[in-house]
C-alpha positions in Angstrom: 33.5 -10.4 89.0 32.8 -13.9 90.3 34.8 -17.1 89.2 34.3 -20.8 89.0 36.1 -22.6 91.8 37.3 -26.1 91.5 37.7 -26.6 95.0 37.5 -30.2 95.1 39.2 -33.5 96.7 39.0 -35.8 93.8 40.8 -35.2 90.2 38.4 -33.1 87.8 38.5 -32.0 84.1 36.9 -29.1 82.8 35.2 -30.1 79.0 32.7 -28.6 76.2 35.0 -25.5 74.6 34.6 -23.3 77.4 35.2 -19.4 78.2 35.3 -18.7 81.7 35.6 -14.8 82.9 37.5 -16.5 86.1 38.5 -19.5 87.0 40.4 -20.2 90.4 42.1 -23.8 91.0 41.9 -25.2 94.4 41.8 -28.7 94.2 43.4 -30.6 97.2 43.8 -34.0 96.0 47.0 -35.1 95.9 47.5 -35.6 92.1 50.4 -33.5 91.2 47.4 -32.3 88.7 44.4 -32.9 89.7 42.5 -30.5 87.5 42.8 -31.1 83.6 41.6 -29.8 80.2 38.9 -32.4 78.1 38.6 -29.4 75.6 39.9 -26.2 74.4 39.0 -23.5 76.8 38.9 -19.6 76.9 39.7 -17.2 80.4 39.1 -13.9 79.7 39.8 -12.9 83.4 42.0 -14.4 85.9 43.3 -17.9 86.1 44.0 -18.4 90.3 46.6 -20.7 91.5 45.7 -21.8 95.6 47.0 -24.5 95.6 50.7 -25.7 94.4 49.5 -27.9 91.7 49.8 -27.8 87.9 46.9 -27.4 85.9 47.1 -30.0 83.1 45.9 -28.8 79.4 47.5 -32.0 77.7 46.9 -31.7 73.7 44.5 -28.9 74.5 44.7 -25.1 73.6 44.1 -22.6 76.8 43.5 -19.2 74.9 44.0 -16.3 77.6 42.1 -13.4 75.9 44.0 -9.9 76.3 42.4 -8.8 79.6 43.6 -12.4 81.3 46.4 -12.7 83.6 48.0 -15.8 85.4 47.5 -14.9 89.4 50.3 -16.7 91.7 51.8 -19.2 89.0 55.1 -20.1 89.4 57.4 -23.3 90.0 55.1 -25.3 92.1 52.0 -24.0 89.9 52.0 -23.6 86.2 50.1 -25.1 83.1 51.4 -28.6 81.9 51.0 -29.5 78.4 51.7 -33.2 77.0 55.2 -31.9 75.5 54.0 -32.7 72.2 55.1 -30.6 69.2 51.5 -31.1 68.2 50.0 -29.8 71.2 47.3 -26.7 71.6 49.5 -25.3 74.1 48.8 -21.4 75.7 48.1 -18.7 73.5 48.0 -15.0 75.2 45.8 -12.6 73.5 47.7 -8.5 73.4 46.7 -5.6 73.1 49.8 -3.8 74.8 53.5 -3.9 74.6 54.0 -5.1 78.3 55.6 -8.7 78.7 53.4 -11.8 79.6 55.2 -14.5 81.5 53.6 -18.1 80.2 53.7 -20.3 83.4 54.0 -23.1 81.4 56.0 -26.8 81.7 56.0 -30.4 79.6 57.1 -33.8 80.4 60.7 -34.1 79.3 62.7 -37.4 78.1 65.4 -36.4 80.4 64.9 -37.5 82.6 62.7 -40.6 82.4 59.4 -37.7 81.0 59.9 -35.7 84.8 57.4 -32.5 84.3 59.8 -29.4 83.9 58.8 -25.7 84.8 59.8 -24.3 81.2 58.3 -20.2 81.7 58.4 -17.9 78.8 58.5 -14.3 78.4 57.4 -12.4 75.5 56.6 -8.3 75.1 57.1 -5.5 73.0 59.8 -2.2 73.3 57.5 -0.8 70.7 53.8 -1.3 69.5 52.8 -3.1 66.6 50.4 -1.3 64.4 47.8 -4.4 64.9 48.2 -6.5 67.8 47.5 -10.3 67.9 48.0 -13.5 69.6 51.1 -15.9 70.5 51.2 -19.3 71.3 53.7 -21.0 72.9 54.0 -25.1 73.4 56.3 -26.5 75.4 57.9 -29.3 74.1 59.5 -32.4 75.9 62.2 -33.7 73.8 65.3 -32.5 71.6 64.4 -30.3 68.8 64.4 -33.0 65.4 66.4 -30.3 63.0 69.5 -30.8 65.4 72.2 -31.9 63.1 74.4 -33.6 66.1 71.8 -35.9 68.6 72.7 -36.0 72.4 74.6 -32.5 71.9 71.5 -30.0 72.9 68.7 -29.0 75.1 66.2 -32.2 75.1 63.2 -29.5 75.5 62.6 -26.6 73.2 59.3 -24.2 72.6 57.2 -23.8 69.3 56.1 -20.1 69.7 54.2 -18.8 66.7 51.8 -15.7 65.9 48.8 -14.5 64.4 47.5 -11.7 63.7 49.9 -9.1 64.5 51.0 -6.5 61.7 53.4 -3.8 61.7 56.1 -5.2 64.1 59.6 -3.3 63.1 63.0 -5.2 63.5 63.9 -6.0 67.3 60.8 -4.7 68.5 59.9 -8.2 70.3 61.7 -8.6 74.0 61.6 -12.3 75.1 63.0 -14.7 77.4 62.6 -18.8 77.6 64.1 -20.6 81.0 64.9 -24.6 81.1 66.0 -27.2 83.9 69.5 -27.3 84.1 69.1 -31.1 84.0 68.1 -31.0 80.2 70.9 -30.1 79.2 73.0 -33.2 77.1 76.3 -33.4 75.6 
């Protein structure tokens, strides 16, 4: 029931693989992120936003195990990944149909690599036999399979999934938001 509390006026990285049961952000320093990833890390409870800060996971994964939820993220307070293809990014363990919101942005090349809040939604209208994990990766730049350049969205998200089994046709609900301003063409 307790939690680690990065409460701190100076930046700080959390390293070593960790799981954490909860861990509350509450840096006050006045890094736009002042609290990063070193390593990949696990929350199997609640992840706390107190501050409106982003919590920087670079190329890192942050796996949020299936009893984990995101308390008070948002515009001003999300997870910030490099906006690398390549990147770890957040996977969300299920183990129910309801829909996670990933509080999730990247740096964007448009403009000039600006950190964009990028949430996405994804849930179930029906229950797979086996339940999994997603990942989703935010990604700063226009997607490479676009046949015309400078015509698109210069941000798109990798999602992809393991584990899951059973999952009939149109049984997944999602939803991804951009920034208006990534928009090209």
């Amino acid at each position: 029931s307790g939690a680690i509390i990065l409460n701190g006026t100076v930046t700080q990285a959390i390293d070593g693989n960790g799981v954490f049961q909860n861990l509350t952000l509450n840096n006050t320093n006045a890094a736009s992120a002042p609290v990063s990833l070193s390593a990949n890390t696990t929350i199997n409870g609640n992840l706390t936003f107190s501050q409106a800060k982003l919590f920087n996971i670079g190329t890192y994964n942050l796996t949020l195990n299936s009893s984990a939820a995101i308390v008070n993220g948002g515009s001003a307070r999300y997870i910030q990944t490099a906006g690398n293809a390549g990147d770890g990014g957040v996977t969300k363990v299920y183990a129910t149909t309801a829909s996670f919101v990933f509080q999730i942005g990247a740096p964007t090349i448009n403009p000039s690599r600006a950190v964009k809040y990028t949430p996405a939604s994804i849930g179930f209208n029906t229950a797979p036999a086996v339940y999994g994990s997603i990942t989703v990766v935010p990604v700063g730049y226009e997607h490479p399979s676009t046949t015309v350049k400078g015509q698109s969205l210069t941000f798109f998200w990798r999602v992809k999934s393991s584990g899951f089994s059973g999952i009939g046709a149109n049984s997944v609900i999602h939803s991804f938001t951009y920034d208006q301003s990534d928009v090209v063409g």
